[in-house]
C-alpha positions in Angstrom: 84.2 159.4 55.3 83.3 156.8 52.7 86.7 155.6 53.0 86.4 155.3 56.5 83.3 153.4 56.8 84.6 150.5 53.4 87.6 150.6 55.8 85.5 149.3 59.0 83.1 147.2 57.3 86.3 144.8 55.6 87.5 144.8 59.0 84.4 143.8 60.2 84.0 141.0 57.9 87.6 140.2 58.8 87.1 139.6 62.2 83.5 138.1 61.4 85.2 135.5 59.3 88.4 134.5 62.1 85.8 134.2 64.8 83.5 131.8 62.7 87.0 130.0 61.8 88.0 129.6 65.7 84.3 129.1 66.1 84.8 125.8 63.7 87.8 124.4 64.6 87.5 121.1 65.7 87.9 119.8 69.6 90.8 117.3 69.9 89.6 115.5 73.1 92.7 113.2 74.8 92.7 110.0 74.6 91.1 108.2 77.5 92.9 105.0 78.7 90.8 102.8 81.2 91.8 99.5 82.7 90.0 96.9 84.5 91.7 95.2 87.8 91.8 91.2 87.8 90.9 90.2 91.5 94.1 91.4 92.8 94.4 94.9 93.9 96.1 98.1 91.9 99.6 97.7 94.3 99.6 93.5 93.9 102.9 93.8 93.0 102.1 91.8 90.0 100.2 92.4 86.7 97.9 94.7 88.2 100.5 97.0 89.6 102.8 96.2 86.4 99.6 97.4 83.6 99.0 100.2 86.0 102.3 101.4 86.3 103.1 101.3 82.5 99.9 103.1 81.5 100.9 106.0 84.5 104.3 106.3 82.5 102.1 106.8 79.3 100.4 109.5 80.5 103.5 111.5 81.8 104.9 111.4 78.6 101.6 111.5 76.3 98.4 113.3 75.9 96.2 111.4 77.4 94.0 110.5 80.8 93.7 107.6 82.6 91.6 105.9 84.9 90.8 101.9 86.7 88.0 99.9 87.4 88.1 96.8 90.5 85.4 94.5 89.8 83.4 93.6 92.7 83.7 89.9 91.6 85.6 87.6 89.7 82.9 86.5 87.3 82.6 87.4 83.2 80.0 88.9 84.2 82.3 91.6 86.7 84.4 92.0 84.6 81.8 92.8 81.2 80.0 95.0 83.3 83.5 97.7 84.5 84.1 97.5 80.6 81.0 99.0 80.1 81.5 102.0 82.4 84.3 102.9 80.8 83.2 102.8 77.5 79.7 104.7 79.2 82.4 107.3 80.3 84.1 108.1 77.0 87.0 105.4 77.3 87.8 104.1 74.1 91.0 102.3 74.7 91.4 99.7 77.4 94.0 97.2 78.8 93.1 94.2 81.3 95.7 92.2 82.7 95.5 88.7 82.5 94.4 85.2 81.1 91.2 85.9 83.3 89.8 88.3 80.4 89.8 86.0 77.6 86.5 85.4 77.2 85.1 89.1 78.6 87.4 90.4 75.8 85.8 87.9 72.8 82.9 88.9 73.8 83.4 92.6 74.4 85.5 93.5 71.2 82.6 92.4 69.2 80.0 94.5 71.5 82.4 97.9 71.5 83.5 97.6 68.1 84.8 101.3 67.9 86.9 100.8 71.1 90.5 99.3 71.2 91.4 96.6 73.4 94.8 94.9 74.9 95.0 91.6 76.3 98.1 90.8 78.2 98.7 87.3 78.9 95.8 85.8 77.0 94.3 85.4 73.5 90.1 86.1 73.3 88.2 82.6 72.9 85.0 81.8 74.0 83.9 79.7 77.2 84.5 76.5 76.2 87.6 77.1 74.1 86.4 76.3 70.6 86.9 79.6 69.0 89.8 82.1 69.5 89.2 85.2 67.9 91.6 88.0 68.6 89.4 91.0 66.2 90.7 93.6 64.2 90.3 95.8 67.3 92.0 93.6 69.7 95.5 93.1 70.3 96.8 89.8 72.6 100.5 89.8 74.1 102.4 87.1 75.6 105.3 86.9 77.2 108.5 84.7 77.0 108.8 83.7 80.1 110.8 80.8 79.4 113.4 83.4 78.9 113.0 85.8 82.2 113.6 82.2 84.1 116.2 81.2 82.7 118.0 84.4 83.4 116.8 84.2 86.7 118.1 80.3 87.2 121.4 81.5 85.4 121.8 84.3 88.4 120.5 82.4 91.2 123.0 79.7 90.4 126.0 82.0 90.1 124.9 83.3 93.1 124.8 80.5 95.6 127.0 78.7 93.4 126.0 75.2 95.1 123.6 73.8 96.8 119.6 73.1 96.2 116.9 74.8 94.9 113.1 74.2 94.5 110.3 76.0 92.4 106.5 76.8 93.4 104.2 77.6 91.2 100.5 78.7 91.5 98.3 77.1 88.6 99.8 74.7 86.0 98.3 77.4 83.0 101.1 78.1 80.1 103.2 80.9 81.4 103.5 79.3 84.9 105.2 76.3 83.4 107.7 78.4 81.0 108.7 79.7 84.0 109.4 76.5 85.7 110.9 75.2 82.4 112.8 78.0 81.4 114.3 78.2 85.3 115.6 74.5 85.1 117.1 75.3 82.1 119.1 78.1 83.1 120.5 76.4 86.7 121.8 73.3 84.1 123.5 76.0 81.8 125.1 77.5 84.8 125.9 73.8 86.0 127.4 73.0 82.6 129.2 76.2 81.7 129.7 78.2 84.6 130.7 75.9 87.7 127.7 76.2 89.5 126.6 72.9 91.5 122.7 73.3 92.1 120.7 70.6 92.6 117.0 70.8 91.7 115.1 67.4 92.8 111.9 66.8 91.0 109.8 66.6 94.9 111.5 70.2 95.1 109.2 71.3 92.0 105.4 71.8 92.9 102.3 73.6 91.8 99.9 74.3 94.3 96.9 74.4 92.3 95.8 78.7 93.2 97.2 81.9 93.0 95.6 82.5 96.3 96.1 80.2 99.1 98.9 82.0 100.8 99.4 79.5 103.9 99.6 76.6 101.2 102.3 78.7 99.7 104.2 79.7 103.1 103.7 75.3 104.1 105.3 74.6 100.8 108.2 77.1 101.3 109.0 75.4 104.5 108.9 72.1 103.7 111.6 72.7 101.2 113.3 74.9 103.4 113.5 71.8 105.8 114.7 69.4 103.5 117.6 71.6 102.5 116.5 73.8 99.9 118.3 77.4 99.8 116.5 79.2 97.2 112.9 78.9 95.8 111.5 80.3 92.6 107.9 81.0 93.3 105.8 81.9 90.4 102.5 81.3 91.7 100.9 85.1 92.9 99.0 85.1 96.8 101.1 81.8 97.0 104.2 83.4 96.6 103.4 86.0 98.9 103.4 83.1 101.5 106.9 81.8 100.1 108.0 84.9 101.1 106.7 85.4 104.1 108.1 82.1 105.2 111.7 83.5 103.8 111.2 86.5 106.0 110.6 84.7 109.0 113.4 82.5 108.6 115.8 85.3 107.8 114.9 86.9 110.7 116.3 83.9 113.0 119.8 83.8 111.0 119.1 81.2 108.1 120.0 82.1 105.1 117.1 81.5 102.5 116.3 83.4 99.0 113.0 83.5 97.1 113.8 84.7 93.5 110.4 86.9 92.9 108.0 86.8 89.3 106.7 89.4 87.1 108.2 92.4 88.7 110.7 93.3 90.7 109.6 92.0 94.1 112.9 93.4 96.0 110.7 95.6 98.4 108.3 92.4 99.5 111.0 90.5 100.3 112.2 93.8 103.0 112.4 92.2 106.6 114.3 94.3 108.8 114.4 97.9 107.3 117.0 97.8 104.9 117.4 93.5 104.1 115.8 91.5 101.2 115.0 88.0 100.9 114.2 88.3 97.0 117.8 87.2 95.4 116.8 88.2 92.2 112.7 88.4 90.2 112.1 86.5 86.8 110.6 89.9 85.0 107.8 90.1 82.2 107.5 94.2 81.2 104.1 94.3 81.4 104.3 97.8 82.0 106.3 98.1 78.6 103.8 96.2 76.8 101.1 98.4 78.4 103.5 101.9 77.7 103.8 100.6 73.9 100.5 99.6 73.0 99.3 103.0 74.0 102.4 104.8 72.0 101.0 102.9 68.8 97.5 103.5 69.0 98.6 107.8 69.2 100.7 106.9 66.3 98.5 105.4 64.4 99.9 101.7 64.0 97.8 99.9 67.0 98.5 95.9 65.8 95.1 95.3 66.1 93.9 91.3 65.1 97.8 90.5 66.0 99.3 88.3 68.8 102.6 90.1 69.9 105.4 88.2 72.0 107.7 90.3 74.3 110.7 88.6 74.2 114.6 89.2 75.2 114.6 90.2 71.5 112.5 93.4 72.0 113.3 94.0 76.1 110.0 92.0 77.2 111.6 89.8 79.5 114.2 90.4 82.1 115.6 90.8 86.0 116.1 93.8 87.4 118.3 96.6 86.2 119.7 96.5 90.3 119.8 93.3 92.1 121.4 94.1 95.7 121.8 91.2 96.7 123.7 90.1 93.4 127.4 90.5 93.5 128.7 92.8 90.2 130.2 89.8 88.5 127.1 88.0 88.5 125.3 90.7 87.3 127.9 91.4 84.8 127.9 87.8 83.8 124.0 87.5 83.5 124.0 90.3 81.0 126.3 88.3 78.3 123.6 85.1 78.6 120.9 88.1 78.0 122.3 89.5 75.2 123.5 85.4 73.9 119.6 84.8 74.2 119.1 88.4 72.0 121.2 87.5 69.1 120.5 83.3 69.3 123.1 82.1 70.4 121.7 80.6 73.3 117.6 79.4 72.7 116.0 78.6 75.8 113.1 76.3 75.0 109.4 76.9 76.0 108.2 73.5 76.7 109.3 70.5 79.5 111.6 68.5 77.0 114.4 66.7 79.1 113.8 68.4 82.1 113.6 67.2 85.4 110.2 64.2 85.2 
């Protein structure tokens, strides 16, 4: 009997001592990912869409939960205030697309020092520019989008093989202008190496001023249209939108006229009778890579924080679409050698004007 009872009583403790053991054990929550929307809207087809996008593929493939804030304005103030509901809510980790949260994300990296930020397309600075800080916490990441249009110019080119082109861009900020710069530069590599005949006309090249006057952008589109002009680059947001829907229309009568789309693949916006695209071909920054990656690194422990990243050709950061249906194979095929020339160095697009068109 004695035997019996010893027998229960180490069993007892046993149990006693795996239950306070389980009891103990600590709680890994997931990570919570937030993101704040610029003005546009979540399916912009554009950075929004593009962050949103990469930090969905995230949270297929990691432990983690998501969710997004849209700002009722436009102001610091906006977007300071969706910041803080996330962080309210247990988000420690958030991504904001866009040069539009430089100075929210100076000022909030310093306020939420125990939360991790990712700027995409802009580095933190105060308002009136006379101190960048980009904190231990903080990581900024540009694009080369010098790069992305100059494939894009190199494809369009092949493509119509001759003829004349034109370029709209929204605001004349940084990676508008690479864009416009990097473009020129591929249609004159095509012109000099490749046979092409494009003509690009310095009145052909324009920047309306907005990202979001989308008849200026449509006016614009068929003025150039008018004056000859077979294929526009627009890199310039609600603008664009208006480029395009100008294209549409046009197509729609018979004419044949190409938009070559920006930041994503903008195939399905040019769509104008079921099946048909407009969009030749789209100047790509992988924002949702950028967004993907940061996320990766911060579960891994190696987030770059206090470090300005570039997504290049190098690294994948830049491209055009893996399809382009209204590309023929060679072109494609073609495209791909410049891409991987621009990888290794053998070809360096520049990311300023230099002796482009004046």
């Amino acid at each position: 009997m004695k035997k019996i009872i010893i027998a229960v009583l180490v069993a007892a403790v046993f149990l006693a001592g795996c239950a306070k053991k389980t009891e103990e054990a600590p709680v890994v929550e997931k990570l919570k990912v937030g993101m704040v929307t610029d003005s546009g809207s979540i399916d912009d087809k554009s950075f929004n869409q593009g962050t949103w996008e990469g930090i969905l593929e995230a949270e297929k493939d990691m432990d983690i939960s998501t969710k997004y804030l849209k700002p009722v304005g436009t102001t610091e103030a906006d977007y300071v205030k969706e910041i803080g509901n996330l962080y309210d809510a247990g988000f420690r980790f958030m991504v904001t697309p866009g040069f539009k949260f430089e100075t929210t994300i100076f000022a909030a990296q310093d306020k939420y020092t125990d939360a991790k930020f990712v700027l995409i397309d802009g580095a933190p600075h105060n308002a009136d520019y006379s101190v960048f800080n980009t904190a231990s916490n903080t990581v900024s990441i540009f694009f080369a989008e010098n790069e992305s249009g100059f494939l894009a110019g190199v494809a369009a080119a092949l493509q119509i093989k001759d003829g004349e082109m034109g370029f709209i861009g929204g605001m004349e900020i940084p990676p508008v202008q690479k864009f416009n710069w990097g473009f020129q530069q591929g249609v004159a590599y095509a012109n000099d190496n490749l046979g092409t005949k494009i003509v690009l006309n310095a009145e052909n090249i324009i920047y309306q001023g907005t990202f979001s006057d989308v008849a200026a952008g449509q006016q614009l589109a068929a003025q150039m249209y008018d004056k000859g002009v077979s294929v526009i680059f627009a890199a310039a947001g609600g603008v664009g939108v208006g480029a395009i829907n100008e294209a549409k229309s046009r197509a729609k009568s018979g004419e044949e006229v190409w938009i070559v789309g920006v930041d994503v693949d903008q195939y399905a916006d040019g769509i104008f009778d079921g099946k048909k695209s407009i969009i030749l071909t789209s100047a790509m920054k992988r924002i949702d890579i950028a967004a993907y990656d940061m996320i990766k690194a911060e579960l891994g422990g190696t987030f770059p924080g206090g470090e300005t990243l570039i997504f290049n050709a190098a690294n994948n950061g830049v491209s055009i679409p893996a399809k382009n249906p209204n590309l023929d194979s060679s072109v494609e095929s073609k495209v791909a050698e410049v891409f991987d020339k621009i990888k290794s160095g053998a070809i360096v697009v520049a990311a300023e004007q230099g002796s482009l068109i004046k």
